[in-house]
N, C-alpha and C positions, 0 to 999 in steps of 0.2 A: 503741370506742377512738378513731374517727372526732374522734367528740362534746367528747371531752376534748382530743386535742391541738389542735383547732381551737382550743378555747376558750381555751387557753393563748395560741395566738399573737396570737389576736384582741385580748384582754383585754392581755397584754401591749405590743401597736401601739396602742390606746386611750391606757395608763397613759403611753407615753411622752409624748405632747404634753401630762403632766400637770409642771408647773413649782412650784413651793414658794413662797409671798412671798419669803421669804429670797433665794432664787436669782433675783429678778425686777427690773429696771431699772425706776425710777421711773414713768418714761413710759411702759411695757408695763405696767402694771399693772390697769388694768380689762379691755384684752382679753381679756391673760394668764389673769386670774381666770375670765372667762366662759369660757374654751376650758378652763378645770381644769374646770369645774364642771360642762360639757357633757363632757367628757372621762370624768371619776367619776361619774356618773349611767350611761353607757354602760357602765363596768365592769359597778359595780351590778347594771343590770338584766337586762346576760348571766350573772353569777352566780348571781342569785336565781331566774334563769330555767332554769338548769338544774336546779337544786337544788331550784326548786319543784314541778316537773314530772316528777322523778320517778317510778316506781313501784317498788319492791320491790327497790332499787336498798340494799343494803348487808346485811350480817349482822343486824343487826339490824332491819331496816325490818320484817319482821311480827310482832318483839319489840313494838315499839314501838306498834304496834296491839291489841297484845293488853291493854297499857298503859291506851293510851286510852279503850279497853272496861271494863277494872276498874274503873278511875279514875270512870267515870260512874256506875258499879250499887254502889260505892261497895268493892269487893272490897280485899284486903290486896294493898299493890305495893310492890317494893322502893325506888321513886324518891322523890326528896324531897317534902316538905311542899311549899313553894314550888314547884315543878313542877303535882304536884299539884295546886295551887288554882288557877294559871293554866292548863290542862288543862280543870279544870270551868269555869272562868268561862265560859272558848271555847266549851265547847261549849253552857254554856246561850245564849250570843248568836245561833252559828251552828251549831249542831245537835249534838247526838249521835254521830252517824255521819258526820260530816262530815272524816273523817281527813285528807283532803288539804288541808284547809286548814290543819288544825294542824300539816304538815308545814311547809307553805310558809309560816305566823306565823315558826317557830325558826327556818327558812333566811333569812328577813327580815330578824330580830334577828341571827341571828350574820354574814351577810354586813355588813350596815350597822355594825356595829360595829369588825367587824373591819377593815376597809377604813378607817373613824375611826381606830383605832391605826397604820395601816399609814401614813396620810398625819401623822400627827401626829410620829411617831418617826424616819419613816426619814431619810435622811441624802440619799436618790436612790427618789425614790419607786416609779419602776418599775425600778429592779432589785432594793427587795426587795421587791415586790408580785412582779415573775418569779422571786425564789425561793421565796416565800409558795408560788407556783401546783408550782413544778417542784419541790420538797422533799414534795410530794402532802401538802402541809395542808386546803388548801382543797375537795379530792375524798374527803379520810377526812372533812372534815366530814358529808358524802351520810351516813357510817355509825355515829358517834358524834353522837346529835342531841344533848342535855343537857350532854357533857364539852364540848365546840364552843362551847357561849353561852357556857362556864364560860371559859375561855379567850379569847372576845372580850374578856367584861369585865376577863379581868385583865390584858391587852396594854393597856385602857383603864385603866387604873389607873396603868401607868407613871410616865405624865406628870405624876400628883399627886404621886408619890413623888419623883420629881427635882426638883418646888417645893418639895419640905416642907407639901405640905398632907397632913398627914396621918390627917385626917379622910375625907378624899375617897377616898383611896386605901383606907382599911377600908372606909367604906361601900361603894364601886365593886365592889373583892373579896365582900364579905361578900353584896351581890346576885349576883354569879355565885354564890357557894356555895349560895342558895338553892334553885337548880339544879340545879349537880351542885357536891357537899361539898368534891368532891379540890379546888376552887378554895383551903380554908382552906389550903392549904400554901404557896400563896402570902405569905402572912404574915407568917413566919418567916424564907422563904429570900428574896424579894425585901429584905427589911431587913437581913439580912446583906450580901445583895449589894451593897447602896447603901452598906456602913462602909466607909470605908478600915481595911484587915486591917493587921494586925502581926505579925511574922514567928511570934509565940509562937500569936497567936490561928490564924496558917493551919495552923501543926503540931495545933494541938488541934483545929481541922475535920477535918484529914487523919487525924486518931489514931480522931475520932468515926464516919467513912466507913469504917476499916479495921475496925474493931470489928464489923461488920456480919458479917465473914468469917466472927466467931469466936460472936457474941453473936445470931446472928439469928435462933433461935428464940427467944429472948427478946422480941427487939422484935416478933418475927411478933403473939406474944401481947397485944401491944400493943396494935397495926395493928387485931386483930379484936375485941378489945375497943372500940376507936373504931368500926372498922366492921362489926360481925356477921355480913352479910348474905354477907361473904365465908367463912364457918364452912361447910365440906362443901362448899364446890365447885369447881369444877376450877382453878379459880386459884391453889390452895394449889399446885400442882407447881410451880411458880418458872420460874425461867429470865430471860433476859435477853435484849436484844437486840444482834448480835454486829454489825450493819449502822450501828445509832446509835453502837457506841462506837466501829467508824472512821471516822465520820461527824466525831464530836467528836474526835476524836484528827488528823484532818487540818485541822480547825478549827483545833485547839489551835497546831498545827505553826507555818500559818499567821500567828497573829498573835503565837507568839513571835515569829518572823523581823521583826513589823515593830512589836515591843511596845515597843519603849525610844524610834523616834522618832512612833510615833501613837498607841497607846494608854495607855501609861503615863501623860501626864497628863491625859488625859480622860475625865472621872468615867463619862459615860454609856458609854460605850465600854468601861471598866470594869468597870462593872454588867454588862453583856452578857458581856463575857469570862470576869468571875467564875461565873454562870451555866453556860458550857458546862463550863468546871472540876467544878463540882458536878454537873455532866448526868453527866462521865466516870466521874468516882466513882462515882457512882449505881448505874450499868450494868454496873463493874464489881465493886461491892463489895455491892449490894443487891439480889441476883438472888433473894433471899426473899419480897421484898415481892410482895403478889399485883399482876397487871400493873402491873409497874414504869415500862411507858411511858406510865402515866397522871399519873405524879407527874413521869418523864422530858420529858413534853412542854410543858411549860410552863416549863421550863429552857430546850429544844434550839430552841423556836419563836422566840426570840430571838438567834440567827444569823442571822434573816432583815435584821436590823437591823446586827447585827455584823458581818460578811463585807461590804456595801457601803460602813458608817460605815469600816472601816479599810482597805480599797482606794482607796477616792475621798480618802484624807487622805495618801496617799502621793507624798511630797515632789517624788521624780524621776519623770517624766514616761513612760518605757519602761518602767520598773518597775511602775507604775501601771496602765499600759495593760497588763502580760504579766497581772496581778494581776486587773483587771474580765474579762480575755477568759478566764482559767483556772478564775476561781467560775462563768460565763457556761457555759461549756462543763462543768464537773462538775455544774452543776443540770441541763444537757440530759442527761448520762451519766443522773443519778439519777432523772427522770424516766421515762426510757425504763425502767429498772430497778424502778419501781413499776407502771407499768403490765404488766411482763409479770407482775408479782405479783400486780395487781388480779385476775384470772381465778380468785383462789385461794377456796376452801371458807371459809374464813375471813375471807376480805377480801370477796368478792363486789360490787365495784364495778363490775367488766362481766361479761357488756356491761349497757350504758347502756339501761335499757326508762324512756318515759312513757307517763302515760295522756292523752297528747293525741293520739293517733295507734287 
């Protein structure tokens, strides 16, 4: 437990001395820029340095070995094609058995990436890289290797989206999905999220989320026809998660309170907002879908964006500051509240073992 909360504070007292161009006076600017870029490289390498070093460290970490074993002798595996072939490539470079390096290649990719979105979108780079770390994203990465890159790329996808290039933004996605698939649902719902809604189109989203109640084995039928591999296994029991939908529902609260003078006209802040709307639905109206927090979290990961963009745009000054010090202290709450989870059968994120020792 040690391991982790250091790295939080550590990694957090890093990210501060990290400043944005935007936010930067003329004449500070090549300091500036060398002390981000010495700043981000130290994140970085505490990141990738946990995550690479490792052992046996998540639910699935001897899954995932059993993987890379197939994957060489050529045996049937449930993970994608693209996975797959960068899999073999690695190992014909760097061996066969050489597992720990193909852990620490993904932890490479997905910290680097991700950290790319985090500086690129946020609005306050370390407060939401501190809620990145204390919403326990970046420690469920340790247990979801493949869904984690999927989700880098699509946090990098963003920013093509909000240009209008929209080439970029499918290709960017459609490389996560070659990873892990649940990236395609990005697709749909991110382009939603970017329209401005009209009153009749958010009734027919909300009519589409409620029908879930009524129609879900229907769509279930669906689901495993796109996905198969889910047919006979324990993910068909359902369920939801009751922690994300007050998570989202205090979210929600939130930025009604401060929606007509900061978010309302601003598109990206928007986008973000719309998202947790759909996380809420989601959670409450699509407890069929098998692990609903894999489609949930590529919704809910963008509060890390959301919660700092409409605190730091809030007009009155005391207000502002109750607002950073209130998300500030509910990400320390929710952290503390992950890790006494992480000990769990299921979670298995501690404790913390590597094989450097």
């Amino acid at each position: 437990m040690i391991v982790y909360i250091v790295l939080l504070l550590v990694t957090t007292a890093a990210a501060f001395l990290v400043v944005k161009p935007a936010e930067l006076p003329v004449r500070g600017m090549s300091r500036q820029m060398f002390r981000n870029r010495v700043s981000l490289c130290a994140v970085f390498l505490l990141l990738f340095a946990v995550s690479a070093a490792r052992y046996g460290v998540g639910n699935d970490y001897r899954r995932y070995e059993d993987h890379f074993y197939n994957i060489w002798y050529g045996y049937v595996v449930p993970t994608e094609r693209g996975f797959n072939v960068l899999v073999k490539c690695l190992q014909t470079l760097f061996g066969k058995d050489n597992y720990l390096f193909l852990f620490a290649f993904f932890a490479f990719v997905t910290v680097f990436f991700t950290l790319k979105a985090l500086y690129t979108l946020s609005a306050s780079f370390v407060f939401s890289f501190y809620l990145f770390m204390a919403l326990g994203y970046y420690y469920q990465s340790l247990n979801t290797v493949r869904y984690y890159v999927a989700i880098a790329f699509a946090l990098c996808a963003i920013p093509y989206l909000f240009r209008r290039q929209y080439g970029k933004f499918v290709l960017t996605v459609l490389l996560g999905a070659l990873i892990h698939k649940s990236a395609l649902i990005v697709l749909p719902v991110y382009f939603l999220a970017d329209c401005r809604w009209k009153r009749w189109q958010t009734a027919l989203l909300s009519l589409l989320a409620i029908s879930g109640l009524v129609f879900g084995d229907i769509y279930l039928k669906v689901i495993l026809y796109l996905y198969p591999t889910y047919r006979n296994s324990i993910y068909l029991e359902g369920g939801t998660s009751y922690v994300n939908i007050a998570r989202c529902i205090l979210v929600l609260l939130f930025c009604l309170s401060v929606y007509r003078n900061v978010i309302k006209d601003d598109k990206q802040l928007l986008f973000y907002f719309r998202l947790n709307v759909a996380a809420l639905m989601l959670y409450l109206c699509g407890s069929f879908i098998p692990e609903v927090s894999r489609i949930g979290t590529y919704l809910t990961v963008t509060q890390v964006f959301l919660l700092p963009g409409a605190a730091l745009k809030i007009p009155e000054q005391r207000i502002r500051r109750a607002a950073v010090i209130g998300i500030t202290v509910f990400g320390a709450v929710y952290f503390a509240a992950f890790l006494y989870k992480a000990y769990g059968e299921l979670v298995k994120l501690l404790p913390y073992h590597t094989w450097l020792f």
